[in-house]
C-alpha atoms as a printed R data frame, in Angstrom:
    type eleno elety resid chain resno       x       y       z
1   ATOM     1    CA   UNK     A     1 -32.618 -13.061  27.094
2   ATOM     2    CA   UNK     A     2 -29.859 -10.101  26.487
3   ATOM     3    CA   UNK     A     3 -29.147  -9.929  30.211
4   ATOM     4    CA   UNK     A     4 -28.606 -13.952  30.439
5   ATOM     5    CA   UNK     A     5 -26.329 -13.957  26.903
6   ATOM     6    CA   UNK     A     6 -24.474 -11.677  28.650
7   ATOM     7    CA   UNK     A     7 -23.759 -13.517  31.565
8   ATOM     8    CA   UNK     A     8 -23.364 -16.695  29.857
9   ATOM     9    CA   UNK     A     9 -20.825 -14.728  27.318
10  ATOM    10    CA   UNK     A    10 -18.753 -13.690  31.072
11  ATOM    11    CA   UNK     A    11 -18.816 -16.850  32.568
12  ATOM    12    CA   UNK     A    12 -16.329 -18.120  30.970
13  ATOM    13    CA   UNK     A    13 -13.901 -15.266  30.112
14  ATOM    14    CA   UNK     A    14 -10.783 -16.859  28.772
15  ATOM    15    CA   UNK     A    15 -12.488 -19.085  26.276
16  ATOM    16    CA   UNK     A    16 -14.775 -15.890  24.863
17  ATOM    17    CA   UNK     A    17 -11.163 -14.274  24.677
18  ATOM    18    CA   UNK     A    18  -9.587 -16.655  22.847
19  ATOM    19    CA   UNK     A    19 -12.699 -16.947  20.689
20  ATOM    20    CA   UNK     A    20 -12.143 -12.973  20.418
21  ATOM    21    CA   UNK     A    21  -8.660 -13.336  19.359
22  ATOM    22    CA   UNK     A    22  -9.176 -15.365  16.448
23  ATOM    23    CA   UNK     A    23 -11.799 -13.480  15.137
24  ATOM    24    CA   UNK     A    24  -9.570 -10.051  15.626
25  ATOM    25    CA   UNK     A    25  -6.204 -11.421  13.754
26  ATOM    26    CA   UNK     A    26  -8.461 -12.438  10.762
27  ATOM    27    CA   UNK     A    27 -10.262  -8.874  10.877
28  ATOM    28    CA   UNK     A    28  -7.137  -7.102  11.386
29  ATOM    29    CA   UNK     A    29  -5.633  -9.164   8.884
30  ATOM    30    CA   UNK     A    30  -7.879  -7.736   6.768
31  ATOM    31    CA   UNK     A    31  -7.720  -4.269   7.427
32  ATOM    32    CA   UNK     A    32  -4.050  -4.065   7.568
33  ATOM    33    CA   UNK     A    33  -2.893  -5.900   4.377
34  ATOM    34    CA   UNK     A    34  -6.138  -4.751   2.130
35  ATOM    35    CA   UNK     A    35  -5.340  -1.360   3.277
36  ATOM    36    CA   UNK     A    36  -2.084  -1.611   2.049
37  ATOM    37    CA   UNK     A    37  -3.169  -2.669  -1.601
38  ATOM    38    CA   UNK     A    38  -5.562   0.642  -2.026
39  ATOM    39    CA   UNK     A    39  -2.479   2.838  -1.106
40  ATOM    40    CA   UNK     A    40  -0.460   1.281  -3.596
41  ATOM    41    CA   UNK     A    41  -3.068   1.176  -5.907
42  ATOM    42    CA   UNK     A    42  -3.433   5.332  -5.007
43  ATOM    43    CA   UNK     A    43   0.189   5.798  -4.902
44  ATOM    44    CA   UNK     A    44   0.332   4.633  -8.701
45  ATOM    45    CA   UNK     A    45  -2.424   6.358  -9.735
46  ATOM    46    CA   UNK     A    46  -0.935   9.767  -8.338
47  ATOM    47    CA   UNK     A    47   2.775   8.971  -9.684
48  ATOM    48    CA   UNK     A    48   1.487   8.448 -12.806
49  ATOM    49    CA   UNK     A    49  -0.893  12.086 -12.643
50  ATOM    50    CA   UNK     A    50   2.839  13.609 -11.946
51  ATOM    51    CA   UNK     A    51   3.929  12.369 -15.522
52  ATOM    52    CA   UNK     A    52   3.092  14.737 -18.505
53  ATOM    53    CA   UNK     A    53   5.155  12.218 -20.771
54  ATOM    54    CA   UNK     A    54   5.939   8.883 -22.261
55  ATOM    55    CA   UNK     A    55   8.850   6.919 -20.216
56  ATOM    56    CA   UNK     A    56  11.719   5.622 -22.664
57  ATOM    57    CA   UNK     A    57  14.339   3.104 -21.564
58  ATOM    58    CA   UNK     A    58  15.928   0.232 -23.150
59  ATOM    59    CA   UNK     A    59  14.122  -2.165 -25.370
60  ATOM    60    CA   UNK     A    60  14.169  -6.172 -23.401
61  ATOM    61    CA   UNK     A    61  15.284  -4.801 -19.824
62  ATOM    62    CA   UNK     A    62  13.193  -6.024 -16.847
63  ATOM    63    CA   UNK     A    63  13.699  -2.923 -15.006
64  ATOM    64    CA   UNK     A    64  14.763   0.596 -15.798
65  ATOM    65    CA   UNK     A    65  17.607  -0.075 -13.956
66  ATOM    66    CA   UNK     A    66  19.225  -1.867 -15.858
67  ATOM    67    CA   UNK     A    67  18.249   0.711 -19.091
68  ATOM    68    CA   UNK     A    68  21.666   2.184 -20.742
69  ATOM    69    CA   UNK     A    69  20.429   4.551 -23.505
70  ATOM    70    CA   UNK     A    70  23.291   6.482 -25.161
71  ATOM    71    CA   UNK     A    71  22.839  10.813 -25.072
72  ATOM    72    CA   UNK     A    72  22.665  10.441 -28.676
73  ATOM    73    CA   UNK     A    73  19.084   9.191 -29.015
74  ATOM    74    CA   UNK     A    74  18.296  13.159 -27.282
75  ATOM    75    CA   UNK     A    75  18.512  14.448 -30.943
76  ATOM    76    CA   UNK     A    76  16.804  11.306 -32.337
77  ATOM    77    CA   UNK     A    77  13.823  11.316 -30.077
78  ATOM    78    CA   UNK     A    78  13.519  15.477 -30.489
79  ATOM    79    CA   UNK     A    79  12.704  14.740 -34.418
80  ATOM    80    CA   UNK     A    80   9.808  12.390 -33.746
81  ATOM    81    CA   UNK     A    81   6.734  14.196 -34.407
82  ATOM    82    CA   UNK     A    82   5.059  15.869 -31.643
83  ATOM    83    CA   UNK     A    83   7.470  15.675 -29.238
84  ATOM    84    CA   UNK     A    84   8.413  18.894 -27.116
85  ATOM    85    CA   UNK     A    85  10.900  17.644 -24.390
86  ATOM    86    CA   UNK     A    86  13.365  14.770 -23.993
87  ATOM    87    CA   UNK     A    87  14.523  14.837 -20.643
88  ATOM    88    CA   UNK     A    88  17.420  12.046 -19.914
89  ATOM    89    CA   UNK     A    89  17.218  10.760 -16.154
90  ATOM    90    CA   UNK     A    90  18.676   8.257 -14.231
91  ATOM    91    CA   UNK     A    91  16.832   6.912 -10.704
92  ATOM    92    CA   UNK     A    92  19.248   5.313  -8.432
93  ATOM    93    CA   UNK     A    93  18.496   3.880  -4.727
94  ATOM    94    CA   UNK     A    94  21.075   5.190  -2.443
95  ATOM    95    CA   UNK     A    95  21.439   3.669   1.096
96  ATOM    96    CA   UNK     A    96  21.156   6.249   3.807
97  ATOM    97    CA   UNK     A    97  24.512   7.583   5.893
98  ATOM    98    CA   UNK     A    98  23.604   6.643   9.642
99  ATOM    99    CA   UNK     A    99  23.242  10.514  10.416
100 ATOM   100    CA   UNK     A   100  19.489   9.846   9.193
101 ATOM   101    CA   UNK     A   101  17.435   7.525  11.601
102 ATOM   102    CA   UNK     A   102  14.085   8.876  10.844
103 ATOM   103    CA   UNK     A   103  11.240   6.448  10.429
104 ATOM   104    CA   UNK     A   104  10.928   5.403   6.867
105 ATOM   105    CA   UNK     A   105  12.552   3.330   4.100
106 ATOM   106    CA   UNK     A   106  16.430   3.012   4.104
107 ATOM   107    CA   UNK     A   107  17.144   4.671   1.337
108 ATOM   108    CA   UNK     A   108  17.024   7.486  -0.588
109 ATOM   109    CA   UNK     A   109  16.012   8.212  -4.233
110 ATOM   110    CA   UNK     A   110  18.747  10.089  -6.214
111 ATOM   111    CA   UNK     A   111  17.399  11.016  -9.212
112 ATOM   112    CA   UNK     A   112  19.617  12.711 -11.543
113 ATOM   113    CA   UNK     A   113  18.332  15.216 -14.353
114 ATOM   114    CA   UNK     A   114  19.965  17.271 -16.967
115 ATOM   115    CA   UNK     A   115  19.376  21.300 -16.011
116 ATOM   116    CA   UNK     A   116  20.132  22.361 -19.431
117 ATOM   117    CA   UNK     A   117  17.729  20.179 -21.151
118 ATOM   118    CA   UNK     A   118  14.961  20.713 -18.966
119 ATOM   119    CA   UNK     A   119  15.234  24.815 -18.457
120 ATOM   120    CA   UNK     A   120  11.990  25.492 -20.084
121 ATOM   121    CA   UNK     A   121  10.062  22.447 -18.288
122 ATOM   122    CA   UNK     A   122   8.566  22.197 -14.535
123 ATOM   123    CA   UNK     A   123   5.479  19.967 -15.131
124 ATOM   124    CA   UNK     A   124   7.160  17.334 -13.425
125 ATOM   125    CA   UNK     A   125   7.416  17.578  -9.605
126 ATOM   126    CA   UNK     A   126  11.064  17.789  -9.043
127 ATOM   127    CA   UNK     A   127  11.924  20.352 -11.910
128 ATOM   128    CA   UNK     A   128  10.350  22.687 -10.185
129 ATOM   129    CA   UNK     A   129  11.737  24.711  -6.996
130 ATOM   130    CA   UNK     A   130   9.022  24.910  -4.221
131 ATOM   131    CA   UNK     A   131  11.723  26.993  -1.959
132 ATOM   132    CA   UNK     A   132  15.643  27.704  -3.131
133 ATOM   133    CA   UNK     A   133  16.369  27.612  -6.691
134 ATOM   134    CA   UNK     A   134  16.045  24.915  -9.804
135 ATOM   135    CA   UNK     A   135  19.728  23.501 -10.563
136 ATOM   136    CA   UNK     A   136  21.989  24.784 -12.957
137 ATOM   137    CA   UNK     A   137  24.138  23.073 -15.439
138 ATOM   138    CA   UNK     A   138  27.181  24.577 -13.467
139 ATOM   139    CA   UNK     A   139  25.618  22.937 -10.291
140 ATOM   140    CA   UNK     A   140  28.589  20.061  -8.918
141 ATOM   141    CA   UNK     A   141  27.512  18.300  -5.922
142 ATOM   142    CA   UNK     A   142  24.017  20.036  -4.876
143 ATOM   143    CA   UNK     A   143  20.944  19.169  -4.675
144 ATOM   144    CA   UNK     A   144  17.227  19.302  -4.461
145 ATOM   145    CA   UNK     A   145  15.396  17.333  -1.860
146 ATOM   146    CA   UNK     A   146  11.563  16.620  -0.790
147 ATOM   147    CA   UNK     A   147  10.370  18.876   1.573
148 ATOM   148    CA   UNK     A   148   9.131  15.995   4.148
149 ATOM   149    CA   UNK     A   149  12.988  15.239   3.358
150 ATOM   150    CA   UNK     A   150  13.771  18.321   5.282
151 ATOM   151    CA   UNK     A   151  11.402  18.937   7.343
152 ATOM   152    CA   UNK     A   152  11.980  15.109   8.960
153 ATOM   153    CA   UNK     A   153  15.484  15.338   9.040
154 ATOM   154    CA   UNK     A   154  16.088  18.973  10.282
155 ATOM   155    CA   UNK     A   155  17.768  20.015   6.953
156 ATOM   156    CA   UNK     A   156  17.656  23.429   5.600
157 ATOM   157    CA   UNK     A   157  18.380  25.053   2.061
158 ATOM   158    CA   UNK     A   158  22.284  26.156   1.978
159 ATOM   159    CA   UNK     A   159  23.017  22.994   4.116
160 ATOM   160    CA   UNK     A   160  24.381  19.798   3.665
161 ATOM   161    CA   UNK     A   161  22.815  16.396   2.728
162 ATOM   162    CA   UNK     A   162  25.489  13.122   3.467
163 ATOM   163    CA   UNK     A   163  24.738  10.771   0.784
164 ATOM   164    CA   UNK     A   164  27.450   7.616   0.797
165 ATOM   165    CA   UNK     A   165  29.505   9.630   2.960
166 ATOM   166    CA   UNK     A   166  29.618  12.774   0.536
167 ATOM   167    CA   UNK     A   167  28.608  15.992   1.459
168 ATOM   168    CA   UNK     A   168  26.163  17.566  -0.920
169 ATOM   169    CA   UNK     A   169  24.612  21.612  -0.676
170 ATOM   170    CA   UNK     A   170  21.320  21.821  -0.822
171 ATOM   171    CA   UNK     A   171  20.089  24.159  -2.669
172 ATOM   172    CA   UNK     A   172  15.817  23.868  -2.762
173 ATOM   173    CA   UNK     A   173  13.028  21.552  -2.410
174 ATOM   174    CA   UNK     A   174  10.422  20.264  -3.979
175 ATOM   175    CA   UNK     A   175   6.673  19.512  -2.930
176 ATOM   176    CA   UNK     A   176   6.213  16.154  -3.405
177 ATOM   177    CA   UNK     A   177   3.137  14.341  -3.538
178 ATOM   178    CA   UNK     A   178   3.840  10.481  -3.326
179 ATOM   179    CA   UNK     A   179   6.211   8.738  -0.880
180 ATOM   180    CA   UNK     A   180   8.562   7.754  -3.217
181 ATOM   181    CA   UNK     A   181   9.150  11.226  -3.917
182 ATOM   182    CA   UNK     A   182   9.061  12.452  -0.117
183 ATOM   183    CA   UNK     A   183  12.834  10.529   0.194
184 ATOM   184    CA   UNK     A   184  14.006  11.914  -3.226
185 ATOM   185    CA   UNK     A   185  17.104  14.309  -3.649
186 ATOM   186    CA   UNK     A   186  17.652  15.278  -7.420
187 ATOM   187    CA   UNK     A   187  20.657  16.027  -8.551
188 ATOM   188    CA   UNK     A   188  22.701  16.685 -12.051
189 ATOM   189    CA   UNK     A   189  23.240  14.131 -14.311
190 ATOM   190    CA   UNK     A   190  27.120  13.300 -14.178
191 ATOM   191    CA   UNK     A   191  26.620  13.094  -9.939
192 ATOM   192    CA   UNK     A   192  23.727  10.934 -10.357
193 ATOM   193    CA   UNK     A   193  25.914   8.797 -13.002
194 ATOM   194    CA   UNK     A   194  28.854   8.295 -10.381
195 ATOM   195    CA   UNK     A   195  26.060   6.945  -7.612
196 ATOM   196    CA   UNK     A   196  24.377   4.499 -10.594
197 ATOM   197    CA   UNK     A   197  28.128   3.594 -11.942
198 ATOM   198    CA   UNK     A   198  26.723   4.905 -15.187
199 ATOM   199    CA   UNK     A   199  29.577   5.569 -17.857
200 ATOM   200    CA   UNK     A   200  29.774   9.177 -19.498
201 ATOM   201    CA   UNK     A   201  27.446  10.351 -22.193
202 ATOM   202    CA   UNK     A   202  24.785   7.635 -21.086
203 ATOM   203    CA   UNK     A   203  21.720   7.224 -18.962
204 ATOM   204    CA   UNK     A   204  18.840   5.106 -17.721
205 ATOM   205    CA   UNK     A   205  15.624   6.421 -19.518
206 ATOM   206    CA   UNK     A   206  14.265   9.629 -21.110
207 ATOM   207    CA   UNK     A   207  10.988  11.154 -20.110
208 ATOM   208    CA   UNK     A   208   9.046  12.361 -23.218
209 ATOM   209    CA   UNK     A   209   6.720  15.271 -23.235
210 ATOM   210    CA   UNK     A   210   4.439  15.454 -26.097
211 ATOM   211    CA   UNK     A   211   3.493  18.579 -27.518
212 ATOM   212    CA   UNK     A   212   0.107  17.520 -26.607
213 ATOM   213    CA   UNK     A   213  -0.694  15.800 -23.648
214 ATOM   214    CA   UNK     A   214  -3.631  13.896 -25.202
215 ATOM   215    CA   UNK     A   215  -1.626  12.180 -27.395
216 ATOM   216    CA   UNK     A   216   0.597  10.091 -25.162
217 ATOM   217    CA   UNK     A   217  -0.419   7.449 -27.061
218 ATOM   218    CA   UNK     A   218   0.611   8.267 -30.296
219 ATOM   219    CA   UNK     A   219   4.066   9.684 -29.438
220 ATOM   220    CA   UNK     A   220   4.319   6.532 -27.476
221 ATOM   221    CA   UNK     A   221   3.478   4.084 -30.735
222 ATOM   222    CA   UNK     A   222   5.844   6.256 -33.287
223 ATOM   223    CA   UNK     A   223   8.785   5.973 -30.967
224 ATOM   224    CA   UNK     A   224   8.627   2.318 -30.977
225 ATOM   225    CA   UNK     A   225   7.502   2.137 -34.603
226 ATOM   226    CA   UNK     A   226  10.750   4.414 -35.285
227 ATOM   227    CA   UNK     A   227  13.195   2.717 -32.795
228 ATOM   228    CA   UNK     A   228  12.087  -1.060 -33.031
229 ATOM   229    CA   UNK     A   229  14.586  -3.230 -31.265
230 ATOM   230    CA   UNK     A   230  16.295  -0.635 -29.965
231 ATOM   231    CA   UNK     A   231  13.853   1.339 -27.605
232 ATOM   232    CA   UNK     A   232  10.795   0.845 -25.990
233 ATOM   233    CA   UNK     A   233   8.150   3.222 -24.773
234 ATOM   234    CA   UNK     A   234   5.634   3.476 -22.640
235 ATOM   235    CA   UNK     A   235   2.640   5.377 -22.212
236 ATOM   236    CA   UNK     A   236   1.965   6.423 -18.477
237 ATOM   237    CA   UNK     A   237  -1.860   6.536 -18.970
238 ATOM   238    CA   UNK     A   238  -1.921   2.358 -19.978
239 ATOM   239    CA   UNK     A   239   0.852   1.765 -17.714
240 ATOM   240    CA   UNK     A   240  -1.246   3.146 -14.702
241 ATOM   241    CA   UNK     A   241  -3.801   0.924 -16.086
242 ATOM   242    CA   UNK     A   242  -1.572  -2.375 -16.075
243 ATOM   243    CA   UNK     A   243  -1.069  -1.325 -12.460
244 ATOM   244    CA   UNK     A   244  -4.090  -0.737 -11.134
245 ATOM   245    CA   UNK     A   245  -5.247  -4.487 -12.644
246 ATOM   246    CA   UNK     A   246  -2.157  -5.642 -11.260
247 ATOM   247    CA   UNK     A   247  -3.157  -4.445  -7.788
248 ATOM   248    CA   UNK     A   248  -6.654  -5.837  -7.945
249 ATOM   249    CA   UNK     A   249  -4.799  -8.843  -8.576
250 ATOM   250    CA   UNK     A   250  -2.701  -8.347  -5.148
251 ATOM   251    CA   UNK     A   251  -5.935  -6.858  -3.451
252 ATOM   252    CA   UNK     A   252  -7.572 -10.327  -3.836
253 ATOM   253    CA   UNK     A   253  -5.006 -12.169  -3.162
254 ATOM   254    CA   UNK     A   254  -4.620 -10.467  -0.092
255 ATOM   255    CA   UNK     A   255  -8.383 -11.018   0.733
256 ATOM   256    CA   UNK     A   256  -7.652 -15.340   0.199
257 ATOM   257    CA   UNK     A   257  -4.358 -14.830   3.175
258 ATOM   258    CA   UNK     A   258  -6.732 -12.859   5.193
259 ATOM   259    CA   UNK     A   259  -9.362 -15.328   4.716
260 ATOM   260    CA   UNK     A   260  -7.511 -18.229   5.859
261 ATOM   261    CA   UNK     A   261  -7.229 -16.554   9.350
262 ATOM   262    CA   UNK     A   262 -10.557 -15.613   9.513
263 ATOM   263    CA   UNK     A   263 -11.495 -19.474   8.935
264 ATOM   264    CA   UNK     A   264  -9.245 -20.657  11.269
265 ATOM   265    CA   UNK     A   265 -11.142 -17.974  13.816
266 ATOM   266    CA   UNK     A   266 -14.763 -19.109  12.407
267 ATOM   267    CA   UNK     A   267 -13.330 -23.000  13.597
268 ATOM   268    CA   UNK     A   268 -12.614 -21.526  17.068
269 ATOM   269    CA   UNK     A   269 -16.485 -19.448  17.302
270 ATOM   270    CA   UNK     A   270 -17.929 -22.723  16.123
271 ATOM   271    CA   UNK     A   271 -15.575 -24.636  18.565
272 ATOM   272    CA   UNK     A   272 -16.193 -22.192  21.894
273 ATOM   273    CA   UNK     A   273 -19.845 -22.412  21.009
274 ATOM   274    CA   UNK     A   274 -20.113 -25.908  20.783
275 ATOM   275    CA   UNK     A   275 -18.455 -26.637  24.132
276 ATOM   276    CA   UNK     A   276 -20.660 -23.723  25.716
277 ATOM   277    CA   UNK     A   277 -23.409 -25.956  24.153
278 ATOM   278    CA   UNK     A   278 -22.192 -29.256  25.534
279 ATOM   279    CA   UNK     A   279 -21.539 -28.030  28.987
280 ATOM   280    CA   UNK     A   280 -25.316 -26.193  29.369
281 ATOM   281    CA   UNK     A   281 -27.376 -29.204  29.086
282 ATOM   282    CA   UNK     A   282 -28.718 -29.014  32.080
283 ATOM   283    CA   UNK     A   283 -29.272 -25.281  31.886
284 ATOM   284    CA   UNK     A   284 -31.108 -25.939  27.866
285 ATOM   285    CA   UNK     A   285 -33.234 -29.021  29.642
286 ATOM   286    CA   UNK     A   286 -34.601 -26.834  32.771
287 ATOM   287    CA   UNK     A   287 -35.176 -23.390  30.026
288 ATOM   288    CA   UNK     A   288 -37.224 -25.925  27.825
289 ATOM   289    CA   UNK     A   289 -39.210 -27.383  31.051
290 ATOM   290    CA   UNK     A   290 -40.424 -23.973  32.097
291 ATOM   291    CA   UNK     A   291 -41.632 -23.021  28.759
292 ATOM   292    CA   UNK     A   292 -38.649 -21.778  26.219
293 ATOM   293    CA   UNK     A   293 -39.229 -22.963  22.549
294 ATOM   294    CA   UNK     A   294 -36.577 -24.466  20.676
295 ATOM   295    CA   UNK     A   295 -36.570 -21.064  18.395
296 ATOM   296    CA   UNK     A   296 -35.491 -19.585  22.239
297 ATOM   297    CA   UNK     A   297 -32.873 -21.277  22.664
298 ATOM   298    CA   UNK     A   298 -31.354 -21.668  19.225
299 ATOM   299    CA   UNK     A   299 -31.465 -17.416  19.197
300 ATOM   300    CA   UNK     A   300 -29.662 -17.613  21.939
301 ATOM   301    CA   UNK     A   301 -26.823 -19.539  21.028
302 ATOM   302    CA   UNK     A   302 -27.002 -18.221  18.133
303 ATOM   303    CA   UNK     A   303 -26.636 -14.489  19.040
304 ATOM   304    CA   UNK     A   304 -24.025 -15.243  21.705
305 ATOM   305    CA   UNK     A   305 -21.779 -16.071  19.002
306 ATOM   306    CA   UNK     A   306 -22.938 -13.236  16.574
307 ATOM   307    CA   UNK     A   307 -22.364 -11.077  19.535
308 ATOM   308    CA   UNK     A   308 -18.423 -12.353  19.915
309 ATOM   309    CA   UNK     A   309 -17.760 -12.006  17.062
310 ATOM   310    CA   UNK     A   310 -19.132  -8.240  15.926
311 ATOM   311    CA   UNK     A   311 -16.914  -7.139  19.149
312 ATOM   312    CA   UNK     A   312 -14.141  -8.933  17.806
313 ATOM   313    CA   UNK     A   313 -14.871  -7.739  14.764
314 ATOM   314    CA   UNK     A   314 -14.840  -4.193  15.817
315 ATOM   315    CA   UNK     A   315 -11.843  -4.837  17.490
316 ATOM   316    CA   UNK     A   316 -10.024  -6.364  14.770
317 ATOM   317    CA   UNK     A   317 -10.644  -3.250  12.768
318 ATOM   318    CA   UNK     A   318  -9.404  -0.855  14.920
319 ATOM   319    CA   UNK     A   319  -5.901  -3.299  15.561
320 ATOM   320    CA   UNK     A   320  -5.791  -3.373  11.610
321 ATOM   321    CA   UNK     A   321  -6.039   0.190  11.133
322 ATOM   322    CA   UNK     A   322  -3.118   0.481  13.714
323 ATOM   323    CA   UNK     A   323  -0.810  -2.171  12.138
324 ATOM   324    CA   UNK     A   324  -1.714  -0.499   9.098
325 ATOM   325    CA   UNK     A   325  -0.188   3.489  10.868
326 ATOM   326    CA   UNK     A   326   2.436   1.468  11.838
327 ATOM   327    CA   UNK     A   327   3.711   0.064   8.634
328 ATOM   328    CA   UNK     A   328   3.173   4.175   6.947
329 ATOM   329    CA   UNK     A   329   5.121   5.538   9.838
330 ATOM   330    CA   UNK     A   330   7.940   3.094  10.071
331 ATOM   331    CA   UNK     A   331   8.130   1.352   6.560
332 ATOM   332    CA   UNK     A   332   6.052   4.067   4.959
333 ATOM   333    CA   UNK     A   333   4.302   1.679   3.233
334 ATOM   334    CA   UNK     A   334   1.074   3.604   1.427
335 ATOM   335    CA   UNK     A   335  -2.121   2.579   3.276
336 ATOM   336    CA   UNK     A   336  -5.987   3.949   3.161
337 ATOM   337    CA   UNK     A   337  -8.103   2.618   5.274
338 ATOM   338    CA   UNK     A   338 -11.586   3.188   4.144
339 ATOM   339    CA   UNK     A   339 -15.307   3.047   5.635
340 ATOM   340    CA   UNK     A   340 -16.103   0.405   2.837
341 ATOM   341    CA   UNK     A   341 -13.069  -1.284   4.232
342 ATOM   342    CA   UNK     A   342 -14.098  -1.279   7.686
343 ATOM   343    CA   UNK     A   343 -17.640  -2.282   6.812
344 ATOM   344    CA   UNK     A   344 -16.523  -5.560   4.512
345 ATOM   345    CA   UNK     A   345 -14.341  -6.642   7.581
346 ATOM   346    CA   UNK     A   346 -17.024  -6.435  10.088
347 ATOM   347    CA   UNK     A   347 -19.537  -8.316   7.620
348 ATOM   348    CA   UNK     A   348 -16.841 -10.868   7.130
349 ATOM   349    CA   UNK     A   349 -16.410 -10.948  11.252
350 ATOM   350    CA   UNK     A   350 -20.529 -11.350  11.338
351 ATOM   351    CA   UNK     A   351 -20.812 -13.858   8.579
352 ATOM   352    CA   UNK     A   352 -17.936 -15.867  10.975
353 ATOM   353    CA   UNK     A   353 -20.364 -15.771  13.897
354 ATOM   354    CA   UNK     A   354 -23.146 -16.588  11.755
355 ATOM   355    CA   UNK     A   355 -21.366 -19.846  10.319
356 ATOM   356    CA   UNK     A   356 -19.684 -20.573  13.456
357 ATOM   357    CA   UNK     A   357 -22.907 -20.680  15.725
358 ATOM   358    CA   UNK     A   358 -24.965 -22.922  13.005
359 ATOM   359    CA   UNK     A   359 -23.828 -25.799  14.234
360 ATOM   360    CA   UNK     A   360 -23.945 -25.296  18.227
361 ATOM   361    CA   UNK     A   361 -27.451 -23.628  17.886
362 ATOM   362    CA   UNK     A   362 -28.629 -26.876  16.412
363 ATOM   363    CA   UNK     A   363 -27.342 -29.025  18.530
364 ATOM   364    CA   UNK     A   364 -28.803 -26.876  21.613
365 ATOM   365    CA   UNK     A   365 -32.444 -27.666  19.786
366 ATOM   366    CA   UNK     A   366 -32.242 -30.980  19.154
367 ATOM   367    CA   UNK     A   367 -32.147 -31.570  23.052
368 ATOM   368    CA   UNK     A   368 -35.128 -33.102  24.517
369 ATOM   369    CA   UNK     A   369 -36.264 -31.535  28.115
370 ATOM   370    CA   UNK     A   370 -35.787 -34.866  29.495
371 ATOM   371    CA   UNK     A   371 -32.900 -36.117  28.155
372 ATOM   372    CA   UNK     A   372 -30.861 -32.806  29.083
373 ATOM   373    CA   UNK     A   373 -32.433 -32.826  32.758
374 ATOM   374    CA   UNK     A   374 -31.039 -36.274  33.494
């Protein structure tokens, strides 16, 4: 029976490809955009591990870039109890000079920091120098950058860095873990206020460090007990929460777009199949006159379009998991592509061939010998 699905599955090539097709953009679909979701989803979850603190920034904003919190609430925030650090910082997106055409986002990160201030703190990522030297108060144009920064763009420490056609030394990097970070340059305060068109003596958000970590959520509530109307904090540990629901959210969501393909491709398995089925007739009504049981003949049809659609299946994967190295090399857009992945897209590509060959398998049984001979 193998050997004749086989040839039946080969007889007609370009409608089993097309049947293939539909089944692979649903699958790949799949792959690709769901894959996508769990790097976000890991991307927040490790951005959030690289902050020790609670993130302040204007009370009613939408975004913390449009936060403008005066200098003066450094001394205000240092008496709250329990707090250890308050680290002002403003995060700007800066569009890259043309000198930089490596794959990857268009932009840079400048994030600007105050040295003096944050002298006694590295437990954030880019306050610490992996190579070169931490900046210095007295530091004017220089800078930190990623070390994929460098390493992608053939920079080196004591060089220059064009950001919006300015030439800036740098002067270390910084290991970076997320890709947010990997395009980050960090710089002092009053430079990173020029790039944000920030006025003097103000900036976008401070960074809290408790005295102990454990009680994020404590410093977090007396701050906006304190500063009601004025400021609001947030805790990174419930914020990385809210995200990762968020995600689920998106990951579902995604699932339902991917879906819709997949249907569309389970409506051309069923469609293939049924024509296969309408143009064997013959072929069903001389099987069933030398003996073949209707169960023979239903398993056939039936596995021809199981068959299609596990190799389009398997197919679809491994195009998904390409669009998805695609979209980290050139958009660098976060993406895991997991086993359990891969195994819910092939049962979804099997559970297509199972729905789509219902109907044509029936159909193939209810033929009498007779009636299909003549």
């Amino acid at each position: 029976m193998i050997k004749l699905i086989i040839n039946n599955l080969l007889r007609n090539r370009r409608r089993s490809i097309l049947t293939l097709i539909g089944v692979i953009i649903g699958v790949a679909g799949i792959v690709s955009l769901v894959s996508i979701s769990f790097g976000m989803a890991n991307n927040v979850s490790e951005l959030m591990e690289a902050f020790q603190g609670v993130f302040v920034i204007e009370e009613g904003v939408l975004d913390e870039q449009y936060s403008r919190l005066s200098m003066d609430y450094v001394q205000s925030l240092q008496r709250v109890t329990g707090v250890k650090h308050v680290l002002p910082e403003i995060w700007t997106m800066v569009i890259k000079d043309n000198t930089y055409s490596t794959p990857g986002p268009p932009f840079f990160l400048a994030i600007g920091i105050d040295p003096e201030l944050s002298k006694d703190y590295g437990g954030t990522m880019y306050y610490s120098a992996l190579n070169g030297r931490k900046l210095r108060s007295t530091d004017k144009k220089s800078v930190l950058i990623s070390e994929e920064l460098r390493k992608n763009n053939n920079l080196f420490i004591g060089g220059i860095i064009r950001i919006r056609s300015e030439n800036y030394r740098i002067i270390g990097t910084f290991e970076a873990n997320t890709p947010i970070f990997q395009m980050a340059v960090v710089m002092n305060l009053d430079d990173a206020r020029a790039l944000a068109d920030i006025k003097d003596d103000y900036t976008m958000l401070f960074q809290v460090i408790p005295q102990n970590p454990e009680q994020q959520g404590i410093v977090k509530d007396r701050i906006n007990m304190r500063f009601k109307g004025e400021l609001e904090a947030m805790n990174m540990a419930e914020y990385s929460d809210l995200m990762t629901e968020m995600l689920g959210g998106i990951r579902i969501a995604l699932w339902a777009i991917s879906g819709i393909a997949g249907i569309v491709g389970g409506i051309v398995v069923m469609n293939t199949m049924l024509m296969s089925v309408m143009e064997r007739i013959n072929e069903f009504g001389a099987l069933k006159a030398i003996g073949w049981k209707n169960s023979h003949v239903r398993n056939m049809v039936f596995l021809e379009s199981i068959i299609l659609s596990i190799i389009g299946g398997i197919m679809g994967i491994g195009a998904g998991t390409f669009i998805a190295k695609i979209a980290e090399t050139y958009i660098r857009a976060p993406t895991i592509v997991t086993l359990e992945l891969m195994m819910q897209a092939l049962l979804f590509a099997l559970i297509l061939g199972i729905v789509g060959g219902l109907y044509p398998a029936s159909k193939a049984i209810k033929m009498s010998p007779m009636e299909a001979l003549r």
